[in-house]
N, C-alpha and C positions, 0 to 999 in steps of 0.2 A: 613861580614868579620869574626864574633864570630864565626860562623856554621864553614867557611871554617879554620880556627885554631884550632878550635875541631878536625875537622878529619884529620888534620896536626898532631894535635898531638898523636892521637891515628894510624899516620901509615897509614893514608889512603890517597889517590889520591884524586887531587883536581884539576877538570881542570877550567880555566877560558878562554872568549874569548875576546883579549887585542886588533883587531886593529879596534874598529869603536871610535867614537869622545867621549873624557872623559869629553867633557861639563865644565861647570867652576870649579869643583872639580878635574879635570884631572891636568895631568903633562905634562908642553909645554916639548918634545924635538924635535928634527929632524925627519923629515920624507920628503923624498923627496924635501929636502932644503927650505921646511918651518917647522915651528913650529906647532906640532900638541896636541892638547889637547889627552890624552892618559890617561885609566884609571889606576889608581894607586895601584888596590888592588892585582894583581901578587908578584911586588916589596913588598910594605908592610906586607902582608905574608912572603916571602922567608925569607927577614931580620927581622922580630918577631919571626919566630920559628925555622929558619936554615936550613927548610925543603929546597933539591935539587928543584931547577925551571928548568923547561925545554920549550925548541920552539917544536911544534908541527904540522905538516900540513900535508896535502895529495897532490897530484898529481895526476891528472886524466892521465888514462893510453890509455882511451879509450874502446867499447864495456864492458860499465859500471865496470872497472876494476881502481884501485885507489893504486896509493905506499903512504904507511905511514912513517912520517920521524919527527925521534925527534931528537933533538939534547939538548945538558947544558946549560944553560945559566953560562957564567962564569964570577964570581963578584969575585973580590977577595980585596973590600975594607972589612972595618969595618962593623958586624952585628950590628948596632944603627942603631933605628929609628928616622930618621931625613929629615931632606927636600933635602938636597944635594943628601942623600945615596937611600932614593928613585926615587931620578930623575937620577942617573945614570946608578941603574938598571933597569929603565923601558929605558933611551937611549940603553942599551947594545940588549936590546930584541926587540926593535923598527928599531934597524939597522939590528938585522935579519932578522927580516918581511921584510924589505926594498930591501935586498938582495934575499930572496926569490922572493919579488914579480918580481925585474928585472929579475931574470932567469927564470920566467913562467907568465910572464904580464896579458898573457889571461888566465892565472886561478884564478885572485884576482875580485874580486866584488866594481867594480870602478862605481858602483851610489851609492853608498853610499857618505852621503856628511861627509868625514874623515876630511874638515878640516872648519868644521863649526861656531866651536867655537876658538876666536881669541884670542891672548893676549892681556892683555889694555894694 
């Protein structure tokens, strides 16, 4: 997380890949109307340095051809870092994945076990 606030802060892009299982350091929110452990270091970024977050994914077009598509993630609580403030901007970017994946089902990587790790 230090590396990726460095290049936050000097202006630089930083991607992360936020939807396989955040394991017990993860953040339960929604996903497909369970609770999914979710990694927390996107949010924690955004709201440490201010720096814009964005959703990002492709679409296969077909004869190896791909549309690229980002959108903002839009948070418009408090920049603290805190437990709530992180678990709502990782809910806000969890429901776009979720929304993407129901408009292109068969373009998400569904063995993966995303919801492995539970809450106690």
């Amino acid at each position: 997380i230090a590396a990726c606030l460095q290049a936050l802060q000097r202006n630089r892009l930083v991607g992360l890949l936020c939807d396989q299982d955040g394991g017990k350091k993860g953040v339960f929110v929604p996903f497909f109307g369970q609770m999914s452990s979710t990694p927390a270091g996107a949010a924690l970024l955004h709201l440490k340095s201010g720096a814009p977050l964005f959703f990002a994914y492709s679409i296969r077009k077909g004869n190896f051809r791909y549309k690229g598509v980002i959108r903002p993630v839009i948070y418009k609580g408090a920049y603290e870092v805190n437990d709530e403030n992180i678990r709502e901007v990782t809910a806000i970017f969890t429901a776009m994945l979720e929304a993407h994946v129901r408009r292109h089902p068969e373009q998400y990587l569904w063995t993966h076990r995303r919801w492995k790790t539970r809450p106690s």
